[in-house]
C-alpha positions in Angstrom: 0.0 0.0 0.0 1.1 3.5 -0.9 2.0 6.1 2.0 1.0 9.7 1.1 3.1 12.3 3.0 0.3 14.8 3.8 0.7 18.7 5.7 -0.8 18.4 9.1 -3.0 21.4 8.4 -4.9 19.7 5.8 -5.7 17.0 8.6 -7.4 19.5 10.9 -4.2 19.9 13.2 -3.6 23.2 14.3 0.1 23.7 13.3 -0.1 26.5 11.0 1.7 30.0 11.4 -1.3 31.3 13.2 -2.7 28.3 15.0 -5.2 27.8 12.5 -5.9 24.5 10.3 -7.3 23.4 7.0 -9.3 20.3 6.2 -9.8 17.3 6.8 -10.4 16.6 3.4 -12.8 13.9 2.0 -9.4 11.8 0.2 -7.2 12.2 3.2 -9.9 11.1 5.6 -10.5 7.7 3.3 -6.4 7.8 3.3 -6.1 8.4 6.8 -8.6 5.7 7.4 -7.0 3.0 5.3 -3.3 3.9 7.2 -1.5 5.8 3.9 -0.7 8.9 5.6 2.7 10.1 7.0 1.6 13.2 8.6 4.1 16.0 8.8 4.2 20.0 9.7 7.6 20.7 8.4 8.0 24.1 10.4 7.1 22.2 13.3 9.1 19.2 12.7 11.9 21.9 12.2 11.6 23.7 15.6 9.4 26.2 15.5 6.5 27.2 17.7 2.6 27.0 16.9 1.5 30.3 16.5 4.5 31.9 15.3 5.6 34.9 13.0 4.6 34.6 9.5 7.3 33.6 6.8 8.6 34.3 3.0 10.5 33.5 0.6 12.3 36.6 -0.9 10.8 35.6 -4.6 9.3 32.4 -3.5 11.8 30.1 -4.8 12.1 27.2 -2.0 14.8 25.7 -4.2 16.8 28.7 -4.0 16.9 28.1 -0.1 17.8 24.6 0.1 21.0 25.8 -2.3 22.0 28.2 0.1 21.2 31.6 -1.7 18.4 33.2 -0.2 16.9 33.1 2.8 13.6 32.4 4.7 12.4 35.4 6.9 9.3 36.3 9.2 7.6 39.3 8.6 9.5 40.9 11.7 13.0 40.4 10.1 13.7 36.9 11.8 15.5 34.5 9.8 14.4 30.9 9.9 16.1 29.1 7.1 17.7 26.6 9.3 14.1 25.4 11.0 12.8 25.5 7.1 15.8 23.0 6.2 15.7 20.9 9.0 11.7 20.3 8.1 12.6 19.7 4.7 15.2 17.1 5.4 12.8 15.7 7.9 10.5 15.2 5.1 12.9 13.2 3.3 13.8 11.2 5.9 10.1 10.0 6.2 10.1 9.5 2.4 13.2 7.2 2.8 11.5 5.3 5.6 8.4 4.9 4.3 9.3 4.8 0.7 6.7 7.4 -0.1 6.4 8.6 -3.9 3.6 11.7 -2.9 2.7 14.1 -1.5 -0.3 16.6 -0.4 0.9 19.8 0.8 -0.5 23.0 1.9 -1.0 25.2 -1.3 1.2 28.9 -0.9 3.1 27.7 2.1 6.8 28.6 2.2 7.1 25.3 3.4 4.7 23.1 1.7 3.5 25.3 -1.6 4.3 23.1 -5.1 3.2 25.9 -7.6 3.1 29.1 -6.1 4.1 30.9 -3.1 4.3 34.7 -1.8 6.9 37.2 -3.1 8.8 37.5 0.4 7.4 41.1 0.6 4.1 40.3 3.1 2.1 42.0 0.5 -0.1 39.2 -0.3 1.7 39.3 -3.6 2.2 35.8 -5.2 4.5 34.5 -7.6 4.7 30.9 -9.4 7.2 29.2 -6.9 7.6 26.3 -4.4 8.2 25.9 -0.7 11.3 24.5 0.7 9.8 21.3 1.6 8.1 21.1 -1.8 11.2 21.6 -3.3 13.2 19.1 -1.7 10.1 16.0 -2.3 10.2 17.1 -6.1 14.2 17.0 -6.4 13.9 13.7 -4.5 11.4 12.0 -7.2 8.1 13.0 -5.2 4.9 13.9 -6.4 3.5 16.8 -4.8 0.1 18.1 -4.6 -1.7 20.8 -3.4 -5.4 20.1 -1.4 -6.5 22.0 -4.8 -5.3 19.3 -6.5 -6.9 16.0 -4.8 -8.9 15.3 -8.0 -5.2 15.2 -9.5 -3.5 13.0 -6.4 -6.1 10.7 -6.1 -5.9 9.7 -9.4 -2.0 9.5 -9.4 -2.4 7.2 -6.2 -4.9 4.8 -8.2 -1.9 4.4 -10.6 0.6 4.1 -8.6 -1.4 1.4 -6.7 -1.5 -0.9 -9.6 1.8 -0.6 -10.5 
């Protein structure tokens, strides 16, 4: 059986920035129910607090983080690239243990977006770009989704359950 890696937001756990949650959502409660999900709050995972400050990426490029050229920041000037890496490489771990090929991520995280993410300005302004966490599953082979996409990921997991 296939083990989806799924944001803990989107499970109704109160782990994002603000101490808010998304979800459940009808696939990841059948999922959930069946034992396929590896549930995982990268910020969390990677030492930060629930609430805490809100976070960019200057130009939204999560990829641009892992390789060490720019940085992740809260809107009050703190920098918490290392917590965002440490998440990521969490994530990874959990795909290597539990040989997960997808994902289902919180859309416009810094963390978890897979298409697009804020410009790192706190202006609501977005730009097409992944998380750090995103970025990291997609370089490593993963599928990632968004909850937008669960038509999408429940159709890839059909596949990859019969092959």
């Amino acid at each position: 059986m296939q083990k989806i890696l799924v944001s803990r937001c989107l499970l109704g756990q109160r782990v994002r920035y603000d101490g808010g949650t998304h979800g459940p959502f009808g696939p990841l409660e059948r999922w959930q129910a069946e034992g396929r999900i590896v549930p995982l709050c990268p910020e969390v995972a990677g030492g930060l607090p629930t609430p805490r400050a809100p976070a960019e990426i200057p130009s939204g490029q999560g990829a641009r983080v892992l390789e060490g050229e720019l940085p992740v920041m809260t809107d009050d000037g703190q920098d918490v690239t290392a917590e965002f890496v440490a998440g990521a490489r969490i994530a990874l771990d959990l795909v290597a243990t539990h040989g997960i090929r997808m994902a289902v991520l919180k859309a416009r995280s810094p963390s978890c977006g897979n298409r697009e993410n804020y410009d790192g300005s706190f202006s609501g302004t977005r730009v097409a770009g992944e998380g750090v966490t995103a970025a990291a599953l997609r370089s490593a082979g993963v599928e990632v989704f968004s909850e937008e996409e669960l038509d999408e990921a429940v159709a890839r997991l059909a596949e990859l359950d019969k092959s």
